[in-house]
NUNU-544755 format. One record per residue (C-alpha): x, y, z. Coordinates in steps of 0.05 Angstrom, whole numbers, plus 5000, padded with zeros to 4 digits. Layout:
// residues N
atom X:X	Y:Y	Z:Z
...
END
This chain:
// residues 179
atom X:8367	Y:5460	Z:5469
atom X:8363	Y:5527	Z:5502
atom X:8324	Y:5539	Z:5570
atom X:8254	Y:5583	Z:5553
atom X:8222	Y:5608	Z:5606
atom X:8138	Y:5606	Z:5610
atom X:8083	Y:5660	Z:5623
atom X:8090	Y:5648	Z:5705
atom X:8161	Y:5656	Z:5698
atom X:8154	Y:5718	Z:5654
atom X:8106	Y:5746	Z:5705
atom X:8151	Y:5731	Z:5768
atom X:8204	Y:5767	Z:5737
atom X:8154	Y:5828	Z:5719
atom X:8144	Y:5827	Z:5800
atom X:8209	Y:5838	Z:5812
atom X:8214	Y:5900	Z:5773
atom X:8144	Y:5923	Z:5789
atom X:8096	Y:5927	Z:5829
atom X:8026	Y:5912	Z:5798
atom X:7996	Y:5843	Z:5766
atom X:7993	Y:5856	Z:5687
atom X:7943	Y:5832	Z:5640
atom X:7976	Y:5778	Z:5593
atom X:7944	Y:5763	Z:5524
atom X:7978	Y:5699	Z:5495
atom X:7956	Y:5684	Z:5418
atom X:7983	Y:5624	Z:5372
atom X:8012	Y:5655	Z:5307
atom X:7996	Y:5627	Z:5249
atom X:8073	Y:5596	Z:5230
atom X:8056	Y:5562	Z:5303
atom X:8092	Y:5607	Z:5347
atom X:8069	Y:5642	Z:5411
atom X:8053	Y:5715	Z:5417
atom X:8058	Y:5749	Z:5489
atom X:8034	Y:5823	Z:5507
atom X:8026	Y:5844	Z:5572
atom X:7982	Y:5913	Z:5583
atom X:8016	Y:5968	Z:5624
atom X:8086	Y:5944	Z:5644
atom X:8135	Y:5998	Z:5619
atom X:8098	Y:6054	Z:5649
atom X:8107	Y:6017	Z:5712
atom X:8180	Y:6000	Z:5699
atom X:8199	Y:6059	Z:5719
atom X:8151	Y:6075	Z:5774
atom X:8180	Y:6064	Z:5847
atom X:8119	Y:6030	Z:5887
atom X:8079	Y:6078	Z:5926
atom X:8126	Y:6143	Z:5899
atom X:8128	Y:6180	Z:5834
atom X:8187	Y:6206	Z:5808
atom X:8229	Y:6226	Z:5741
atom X:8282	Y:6186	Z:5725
atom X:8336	Y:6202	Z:5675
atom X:8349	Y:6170	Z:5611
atom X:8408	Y:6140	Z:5641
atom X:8377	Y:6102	Z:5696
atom X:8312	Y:6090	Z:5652
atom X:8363	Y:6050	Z:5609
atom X:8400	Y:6016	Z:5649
atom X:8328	Y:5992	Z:5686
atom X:8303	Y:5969	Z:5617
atom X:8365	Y:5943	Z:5609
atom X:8364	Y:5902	Z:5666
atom X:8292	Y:5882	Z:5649
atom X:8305	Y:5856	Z:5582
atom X:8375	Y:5814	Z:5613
atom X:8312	Y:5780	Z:5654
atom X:8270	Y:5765	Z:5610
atom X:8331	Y:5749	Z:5551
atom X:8329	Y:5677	Z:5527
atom X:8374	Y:5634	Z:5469
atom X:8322	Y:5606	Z:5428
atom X:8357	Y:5561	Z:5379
atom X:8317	Y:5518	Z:5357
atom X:8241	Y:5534	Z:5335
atom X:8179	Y:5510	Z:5371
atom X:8151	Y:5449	Z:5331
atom X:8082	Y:5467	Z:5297
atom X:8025	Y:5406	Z:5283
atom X:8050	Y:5393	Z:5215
atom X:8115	Y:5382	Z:5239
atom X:8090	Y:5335	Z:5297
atom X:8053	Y:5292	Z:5244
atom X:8109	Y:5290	Z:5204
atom X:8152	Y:5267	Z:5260
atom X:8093	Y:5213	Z:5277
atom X:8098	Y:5188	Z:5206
atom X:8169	Y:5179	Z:5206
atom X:8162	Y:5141	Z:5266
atom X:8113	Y:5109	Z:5253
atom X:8145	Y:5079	Z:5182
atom X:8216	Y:5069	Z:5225
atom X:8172	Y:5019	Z:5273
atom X:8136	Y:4991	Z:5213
atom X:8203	Y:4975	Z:5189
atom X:8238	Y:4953	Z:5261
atom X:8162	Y:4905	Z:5262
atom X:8179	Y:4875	Z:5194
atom X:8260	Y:4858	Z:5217
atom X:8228	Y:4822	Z:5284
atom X:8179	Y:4783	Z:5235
atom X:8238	Y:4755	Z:5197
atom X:8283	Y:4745	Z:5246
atom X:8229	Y:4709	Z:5287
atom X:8216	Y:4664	Z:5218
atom X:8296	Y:4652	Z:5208
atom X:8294	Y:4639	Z:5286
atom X:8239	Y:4587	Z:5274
atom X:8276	Y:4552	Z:5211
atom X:8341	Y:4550	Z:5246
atom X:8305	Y:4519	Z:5306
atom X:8277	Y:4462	Z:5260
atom X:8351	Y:4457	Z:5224
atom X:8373	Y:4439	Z:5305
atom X:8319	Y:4398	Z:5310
atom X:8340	Y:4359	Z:5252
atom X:8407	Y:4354	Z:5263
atom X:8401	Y:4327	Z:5334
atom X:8359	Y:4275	Z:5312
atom X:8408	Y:4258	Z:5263
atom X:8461	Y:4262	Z:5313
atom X:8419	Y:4212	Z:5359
atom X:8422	Y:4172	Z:5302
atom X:8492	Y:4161	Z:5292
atom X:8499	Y:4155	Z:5369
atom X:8453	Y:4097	Z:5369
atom X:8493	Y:4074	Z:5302
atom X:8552	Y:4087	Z:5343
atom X:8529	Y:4051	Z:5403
atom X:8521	Y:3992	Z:5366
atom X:8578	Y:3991	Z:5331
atom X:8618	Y:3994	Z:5400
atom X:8576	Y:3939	Z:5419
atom X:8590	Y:3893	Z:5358
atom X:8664	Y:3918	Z:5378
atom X:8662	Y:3887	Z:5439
atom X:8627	Y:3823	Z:5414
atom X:8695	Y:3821	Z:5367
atom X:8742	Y:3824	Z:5418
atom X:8713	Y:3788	Z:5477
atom X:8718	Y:3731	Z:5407
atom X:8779	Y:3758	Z:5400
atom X:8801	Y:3746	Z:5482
atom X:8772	Y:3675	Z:5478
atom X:8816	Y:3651	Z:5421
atom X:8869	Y:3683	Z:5436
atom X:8862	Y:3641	Z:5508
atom X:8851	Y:3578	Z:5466
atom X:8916	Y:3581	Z:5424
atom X:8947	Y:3597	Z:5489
atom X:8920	Y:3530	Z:5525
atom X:8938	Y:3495	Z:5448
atom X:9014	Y:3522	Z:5461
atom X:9020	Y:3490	Z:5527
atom X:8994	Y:3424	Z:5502
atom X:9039	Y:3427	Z:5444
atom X:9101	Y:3442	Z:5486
atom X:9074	Y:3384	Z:5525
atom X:9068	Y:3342	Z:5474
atom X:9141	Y:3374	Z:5449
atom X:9166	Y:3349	Z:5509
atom X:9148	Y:3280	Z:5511
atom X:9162	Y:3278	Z:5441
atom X:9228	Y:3303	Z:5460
atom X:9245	Y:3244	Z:5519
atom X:9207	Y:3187	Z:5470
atom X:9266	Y:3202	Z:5415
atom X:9316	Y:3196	Z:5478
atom X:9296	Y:3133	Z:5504
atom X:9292	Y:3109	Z:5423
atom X:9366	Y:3138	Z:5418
atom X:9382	Y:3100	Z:5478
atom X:9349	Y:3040	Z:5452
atom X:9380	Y:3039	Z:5386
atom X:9453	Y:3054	Z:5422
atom X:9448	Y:2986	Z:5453
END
């Protein structure tokens, strides 16, 4: 967007050149743009303050010349009228409609998905409690486990025992019957 200068800026410019305040009329066109006249400036233009003189066609252009490189502005884009405002509001105003509606249901699928979490962690609590006990009943199991396993130990050493005396009884009968 190009740099436009306003009706002070216009005027400041005019007071370099010149050396009298002009009257400005400004007036709204009817496609929207602005009109400016200002009342006596190129009589002045080529008035020295406080001395009259004739100047020649020469420096009268290159004066003018100067004085339009002043007030010379790149307009390349148009000034935007009501109906073009309005239609921008619209436009807006439908794009935040739409942006509104995309919160909404990504606030509802927010909300489902939070209940889908909720559900699944009770579920999850679930099969840690199921889990819990099941490491319990494991335990039970193996602590039954740990117990008869020390019982057929204790049996073992009472049947080698009991091996062992068998053992020396079936000497002593050897010995017995060898006499």
């Amino acid at each position: 967007m190009s740099y436009s200068p306003s009706l002070k800026e216009i005027i400041a410019i005019l007071q370099k050149y010149t050396s009298k305040n002009y009257q400005s009329n400004c007036k709204t066109r009817p496609d929207g743009k602005l009109e400016l006249s200002l009342n006596g400036v190129f009589e002045e233009i080529v008035k020295t303050p406080g001395k009259t003189r004739y100047v020649t066609h020469k420096q009268l252009d290159q004066k003018l010349k100067d004085f339009k490189q002043d007030l010379m502005v790149e307009l390349h884009d148009t000034f935007a009228t009501k109906t073009d405002l309005k239609e921008s509001e619209a436009r807006i105003n439908q794009k935040l409609e739409a942006l509104i509606q995309i919160v909404m249901v990504q606030g509802e699928q927010i909300k489902v998905h939070g209940e889908q979490i909720n559900k699944l962690t009770q579920a999850v609590e679930k099969q840690g409690e199921k889990i819990e006990a099941q490491g319990q009943q494991i335990q039970k199991v193996n602590e039954t486990l740990n117990f008869v396993v020390e019982s057929l130990g204790s049996i073992h050493k009472r049947l080698d025992s009991m091996e062992g005396r068998l053992d020396s009884m079936e000497n002593r009968l050897d010995k017995l019957e060898s006499k």
